[in-house]
N, C-alpha and C positions, 0 to 999 in steps of 0.2 A: 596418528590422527590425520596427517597432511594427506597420506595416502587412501585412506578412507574417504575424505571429500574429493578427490579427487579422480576416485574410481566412483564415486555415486553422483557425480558432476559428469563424469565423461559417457557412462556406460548407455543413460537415457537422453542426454540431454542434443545429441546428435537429430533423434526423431521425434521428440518428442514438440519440438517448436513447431513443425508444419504438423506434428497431428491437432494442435488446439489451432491451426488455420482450419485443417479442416472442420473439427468440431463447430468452432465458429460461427462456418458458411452454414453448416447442417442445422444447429441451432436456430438463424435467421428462417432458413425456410421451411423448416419444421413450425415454427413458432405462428407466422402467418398465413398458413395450409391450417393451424389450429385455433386460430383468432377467427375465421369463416367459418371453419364448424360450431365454436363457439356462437355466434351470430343466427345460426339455423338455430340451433334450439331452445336460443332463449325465448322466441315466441310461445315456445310450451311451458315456460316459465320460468324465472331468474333461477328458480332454485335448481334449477336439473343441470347446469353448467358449474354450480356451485356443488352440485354432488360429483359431476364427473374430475372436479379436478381433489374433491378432498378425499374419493374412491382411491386415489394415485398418490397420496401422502403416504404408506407405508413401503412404497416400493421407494421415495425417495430417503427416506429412513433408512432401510436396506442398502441403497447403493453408495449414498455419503458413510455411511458406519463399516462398512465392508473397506470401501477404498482406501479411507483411515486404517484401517486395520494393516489392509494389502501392504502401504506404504511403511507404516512403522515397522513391519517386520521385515520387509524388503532391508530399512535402515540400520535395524537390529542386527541380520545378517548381513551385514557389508564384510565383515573379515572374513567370514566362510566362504564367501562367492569369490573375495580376492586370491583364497587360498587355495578355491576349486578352478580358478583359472590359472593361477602359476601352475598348477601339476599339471593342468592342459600345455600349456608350455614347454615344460620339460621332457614332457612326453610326444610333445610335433615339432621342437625347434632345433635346428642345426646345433647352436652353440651347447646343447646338453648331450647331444647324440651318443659322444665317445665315452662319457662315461657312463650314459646310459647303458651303452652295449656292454662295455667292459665290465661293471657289475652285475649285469645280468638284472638293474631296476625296472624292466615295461613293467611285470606283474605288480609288484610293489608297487608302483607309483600310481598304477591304475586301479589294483583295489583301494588305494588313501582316494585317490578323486571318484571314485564310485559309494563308497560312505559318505562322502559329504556329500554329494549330485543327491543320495539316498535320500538321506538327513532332510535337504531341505526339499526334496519334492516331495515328500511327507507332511510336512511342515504347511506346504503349500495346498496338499490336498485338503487337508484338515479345512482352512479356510476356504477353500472353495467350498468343499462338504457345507459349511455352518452358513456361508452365502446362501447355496440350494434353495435351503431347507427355510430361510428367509424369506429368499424371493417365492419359494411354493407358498409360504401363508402372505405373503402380500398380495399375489395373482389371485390367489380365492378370494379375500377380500374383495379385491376388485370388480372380482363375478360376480360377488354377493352381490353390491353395489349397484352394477349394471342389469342383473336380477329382479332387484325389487324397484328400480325406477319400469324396468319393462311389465312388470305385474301392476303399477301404477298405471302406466299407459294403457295397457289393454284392458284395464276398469275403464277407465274415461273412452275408450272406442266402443264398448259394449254401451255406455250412455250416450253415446251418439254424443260427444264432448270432440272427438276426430275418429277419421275414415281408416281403412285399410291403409291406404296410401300414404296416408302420416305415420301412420304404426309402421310403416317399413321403413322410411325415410328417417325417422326418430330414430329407431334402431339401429340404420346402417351410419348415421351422422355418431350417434353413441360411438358405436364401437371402434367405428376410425378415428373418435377424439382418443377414445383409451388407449389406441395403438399409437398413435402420433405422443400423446404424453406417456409414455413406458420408453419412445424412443427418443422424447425430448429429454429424460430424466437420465437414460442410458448418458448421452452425450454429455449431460450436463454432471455427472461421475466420473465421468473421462477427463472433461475437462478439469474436474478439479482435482483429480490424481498428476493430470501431465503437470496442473499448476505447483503441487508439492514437489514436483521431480526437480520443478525447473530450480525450486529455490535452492536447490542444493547447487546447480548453475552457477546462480548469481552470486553464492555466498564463497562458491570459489572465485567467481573473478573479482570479488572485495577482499579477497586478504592481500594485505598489504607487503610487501617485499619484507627481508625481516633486515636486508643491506640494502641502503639507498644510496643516494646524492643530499650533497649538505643542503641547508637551505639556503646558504651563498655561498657557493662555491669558487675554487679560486680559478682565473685563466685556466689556460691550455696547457698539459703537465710540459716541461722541460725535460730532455734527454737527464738521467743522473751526471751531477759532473764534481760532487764530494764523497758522499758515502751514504748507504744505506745502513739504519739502524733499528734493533728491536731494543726498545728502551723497558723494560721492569712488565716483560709481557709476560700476563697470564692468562689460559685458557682452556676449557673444557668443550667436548662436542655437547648439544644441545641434547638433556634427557642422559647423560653421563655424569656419577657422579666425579669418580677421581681426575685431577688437572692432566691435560696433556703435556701442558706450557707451565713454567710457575716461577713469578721473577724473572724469566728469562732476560738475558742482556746477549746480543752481538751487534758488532759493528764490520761492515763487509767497504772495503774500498770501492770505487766506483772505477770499472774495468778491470777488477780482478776476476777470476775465474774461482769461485769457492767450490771444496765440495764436502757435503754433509756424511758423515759415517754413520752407524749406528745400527744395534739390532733392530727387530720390529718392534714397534709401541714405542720408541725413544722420542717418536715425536716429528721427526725430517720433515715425512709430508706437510704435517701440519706449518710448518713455515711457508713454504709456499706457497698453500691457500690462505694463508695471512696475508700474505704479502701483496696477490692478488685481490685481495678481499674477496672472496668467496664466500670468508667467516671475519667478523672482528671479532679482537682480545674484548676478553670479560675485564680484565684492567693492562692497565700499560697503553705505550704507542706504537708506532713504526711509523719510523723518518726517512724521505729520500732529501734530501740534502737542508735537512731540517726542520722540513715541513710534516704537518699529521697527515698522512694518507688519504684519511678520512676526508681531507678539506676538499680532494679533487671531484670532480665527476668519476663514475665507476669509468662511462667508457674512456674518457681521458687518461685517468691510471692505467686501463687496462690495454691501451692501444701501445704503450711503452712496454709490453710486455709478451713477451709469445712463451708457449708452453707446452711441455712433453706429457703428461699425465700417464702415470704407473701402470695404467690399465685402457690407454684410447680408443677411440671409437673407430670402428669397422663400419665405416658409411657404404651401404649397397648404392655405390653409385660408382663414375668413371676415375679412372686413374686421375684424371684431371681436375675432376670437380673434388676428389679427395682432398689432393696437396693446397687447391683453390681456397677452400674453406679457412685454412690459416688464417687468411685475409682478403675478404668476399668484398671489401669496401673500394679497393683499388682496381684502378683495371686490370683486366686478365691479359699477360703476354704470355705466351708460349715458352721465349728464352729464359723468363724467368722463375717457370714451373719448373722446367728442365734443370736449369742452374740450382734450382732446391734438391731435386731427386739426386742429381750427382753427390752433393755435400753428404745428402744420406746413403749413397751406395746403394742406390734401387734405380738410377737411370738405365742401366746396362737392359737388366730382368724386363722392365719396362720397353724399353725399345723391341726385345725380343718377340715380345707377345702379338700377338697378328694383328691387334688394331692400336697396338702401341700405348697414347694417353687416355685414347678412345675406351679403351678395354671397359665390360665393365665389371666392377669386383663382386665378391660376395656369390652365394646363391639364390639370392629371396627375389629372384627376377633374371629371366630366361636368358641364357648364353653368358651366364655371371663366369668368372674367374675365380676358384677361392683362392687364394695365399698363404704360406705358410706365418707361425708366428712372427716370427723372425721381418719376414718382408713386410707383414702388418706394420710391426715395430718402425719398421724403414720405411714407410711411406706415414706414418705418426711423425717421425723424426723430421722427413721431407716438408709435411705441413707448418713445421716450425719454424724450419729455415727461411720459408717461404714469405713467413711476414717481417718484416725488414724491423725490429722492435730494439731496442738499446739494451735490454733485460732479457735473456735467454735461462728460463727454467724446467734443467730436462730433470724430472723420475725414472730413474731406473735405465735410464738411453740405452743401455748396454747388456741388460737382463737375457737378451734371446739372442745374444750374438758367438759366436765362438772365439777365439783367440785372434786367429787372422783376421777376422770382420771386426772384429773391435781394436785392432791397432790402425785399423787404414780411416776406422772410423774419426780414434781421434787426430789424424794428420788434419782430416778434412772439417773437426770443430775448432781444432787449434786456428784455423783461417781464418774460422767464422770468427771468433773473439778476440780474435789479432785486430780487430778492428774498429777497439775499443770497447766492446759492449763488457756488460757486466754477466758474467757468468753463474748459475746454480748449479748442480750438480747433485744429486740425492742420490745414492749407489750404495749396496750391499759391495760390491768387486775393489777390492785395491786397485787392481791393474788400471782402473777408472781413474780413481782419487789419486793415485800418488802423483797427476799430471798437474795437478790443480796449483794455482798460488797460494792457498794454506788449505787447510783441513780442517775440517769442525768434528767431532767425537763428541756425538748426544748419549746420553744413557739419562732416561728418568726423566726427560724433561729438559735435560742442565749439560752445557757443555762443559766434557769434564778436560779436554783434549784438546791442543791447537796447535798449530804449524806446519811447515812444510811437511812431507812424506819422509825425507832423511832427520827430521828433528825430531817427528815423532816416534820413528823406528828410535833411536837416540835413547829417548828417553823411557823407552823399557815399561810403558803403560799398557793399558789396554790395546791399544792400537798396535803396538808392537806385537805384543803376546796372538792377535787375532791373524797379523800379515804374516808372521814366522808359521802359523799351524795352518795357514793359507798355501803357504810354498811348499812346504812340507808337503801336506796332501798333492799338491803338482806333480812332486816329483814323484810319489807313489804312484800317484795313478798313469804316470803320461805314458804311452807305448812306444816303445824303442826306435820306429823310424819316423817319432814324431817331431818336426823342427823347435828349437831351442824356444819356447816363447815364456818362457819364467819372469814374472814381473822382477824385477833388480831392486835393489835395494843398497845401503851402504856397507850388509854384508854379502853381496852377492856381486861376481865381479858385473862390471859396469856402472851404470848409472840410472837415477830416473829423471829420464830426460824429460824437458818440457813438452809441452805439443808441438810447436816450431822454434826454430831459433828466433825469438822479438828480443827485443832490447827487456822488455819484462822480463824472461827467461832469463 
């Protein structure tokens, strides 16, 4: 539904505000070009201004009933047109391209958005057909009309009642009133069409947030400096029935580094957008050192927070304005865009590039750079670093990295959280998690699983049974003069070491 007002808000509502200017103006001077014609021929008598305008009552019948029509089907079809524009999408945009080629979908894709293109300019002819055929009996009428007042007149010229000279002047004042009201009615169908458009406008910019600010909200949030806690949360996405969350309880130190395990659907992300508020719990809390969440200002919460997200945005813009974005409120220094791109292991690639921060990425504007996933991922990563926030919550940090770029990686987060901050971590990879201060094991909603990396190997759970068929598969797969990078564990010789040596470790 969101999506529906939104796309029947966006698609008219661009042009549609200077066409009723226009209209408007046209109106005005249409209107009194037709108040002087009017004027001429009431000397031939009141009633013949009263014919010419009630001559042009069925055309305005026609155009108000047509435009209603136009619009309610327009509205009707909102999902069609959203669903014949994604395939236009899929079909012209970069991000679909590979798999477009790779299965072989242009024809596919383009006969589905040619049945619907079909579908509704059918739909669309019909009504225009049934307008036609409207407006042709409204025009006659109006012949009629101007017909039998000119058979009137030319009775009263033949009684010597007026001259030739009136008979042509009545005539040509008639028929320009007729013309001026078909174009004053035209406009005034436009206008009330763009008027419909707009309200779907309006009625997007009235819907109300569905996560706000309290209505007293407390001060300026404080760095964490107890613990963060999910108290008896439960939660479902909006239009889902089954919980994602249900009763959930954790409680996270403040400057630990956690990290969440779990298959998909266990729930992981959805802590994070909790915790952000992105979504509130349907019941329960979340406490940072006591407090409801809810009490702060969004941005106040959220400026203690920086964030990796599963799947981030590829902004078509500069190296620099990318990493900037993390935190657009502070000033922009150079050394400390830099100082972020290092932490994520994309300074090197970056410098390399001919115009350096300058560069600009993407292709959807001329002389773009694309990147591979991976360095996406690393300039995602870089944007985070970038805002200086107490709370570091990365998804997936490590998803597109290989072995060697993900051990250097966590040298260089170990720094970052050496420094107090509070760490998240959401990862499919052990080789991630087992660096962490404890470990969280979601299955179903519920954490079934907790502890260090050597205490959960230990105790022979889930966690354990997942990291042994993890290693296993390593060794299968790894090729012979590939360097030693086996995650350790307490049956494997070494250790899993921390990120750096801190007194935490």
């Amino acid at each position: 539904e969101y999506h529906d007002t939104l796309y029947q808000a966006s698609s008219r509502a661009s042009s549609k505000s200077l066409e009723i200017l226009g209209q408007l103006g046209s109106l005005l001077q249409n209107g009194v070009t037709l108040v002087t014609i009017l004027f001429i021929l009431v000397p031939y008598g009141l009633w013949i201004p009263l014919v010419l305008l009630l001559s042009t009552l069925p055309a305005l019948y026609v155009v108000v009933k047509h435009n209603r029509k136009y619009h309610d089907w327009w509205e009707r079809r909102t999902m069609a047109q959203r669903r014949a524009r994604y395939l236009d999408m899929l079909l012209t945009y970069e991000f679909s391209a590979p798999e477009v080629r790779a299965f072989d979908l242009g024809d596919f894709l383009a006969d589905s958005y040619r049945r619907i293109r079909r579908k509704l300019r059918g739909e669309r002819i019909a009504l225009i057909k049934k307008q036609s055929l409207a407006t042709v009996g409204a025009g006659l009428f109006a012949l009629a009309a101007m017909g039998a007042v000119m058979v009137i007149m030319v009775i009263r010229a033949l009684r010597g009642q007026a001259t030739i000279g009136d008979l042509g002047m009545f005539y040509q004042a008639f028929r320009e009133g007729q013309g001026l009201m078909r174009t004053l009615l035209s406009n005034a169908g436009k206008l009330y069409t763009n008027a419909m458009f707009l309200e779907h406008l309006f009625r997007f910019l009235e819907l109300e947030p569905q996560i706000g600010d309290p209505e007293d909200p407390r001060p300026a949030m404080p760095a964490p400096q107890d613990e963060i806690v999910f108290e008896d949360v439960s939660f479902r996405y909006p239009g889902a029935e089954p919980y994602v969350l249900k009763d959930f309880n954790l409680r996270i130190g403040a400057g630990q580094v956690v990290a969440i395990v779990g298959e998909n659907g266990a729930g992981k992300t959805t802590l994070s957008k909790l915790l952000a508020r992105l979504y509130d719990p349907a019941e329960g809390r979340i406490l940072i050192d006591g407090v409801d969440i809810r009490e702060y200002r969004l941005s106040d919460l959220r400026e203690q927070m920086t964030m990796m997200f599963q799947q981030p945005m590829r902004y078509q813009e500069p190296v620099r304005q990318n990493i900037r974005v993390g935190d657009v409120h502070r000033e922009l220094k150079q050394e400390e865009v830099e100082a972020a791109a290092r932490k994520a292991m994309i300074h090197d690639y970056i410098s390399s590039l001919r115009h350096g921060y300058d560069t600009q990425l993407g292709k959807w504007f001329k002389g773009g750079t694309e990147l591979s996933g991976g360095q996406w991922q690393r300039v995602a990563l870089a944007r985070a670093y970038y805002r200086k926030a107490p709370i570091v919550i990365l998804d997936e940090p490590t998803s597109a990295m290989d072995s060697w770029a993900e051990s250097q990686w966590l040298q260089g987060f170990g720094q970052l959280v050496s420094e107090g901050r509070t760490g998240f971590i959401i990862t499919h990879r052990f080789t991630t998690a087992m660096h962490a201060d404890q470990i969280y094991v979601m299955h179903d909603g519920e954490i079934i699983e907790q502890g260090t990396h050597d205490e959960l190997v230990d105790q022979g759970g889930r966690y354990a049974d997942s990291w042994r068929a993890q290693v296993e598969q390593g060794w299968r797969t790894k090729p012979a003069d590939t360097p030693d990078v086996t995650p350790r564990g307490p049956d494997t010789p070494g250790d899993g070491a921390p990120f750096v040596p801190t007194e935490r470790s």
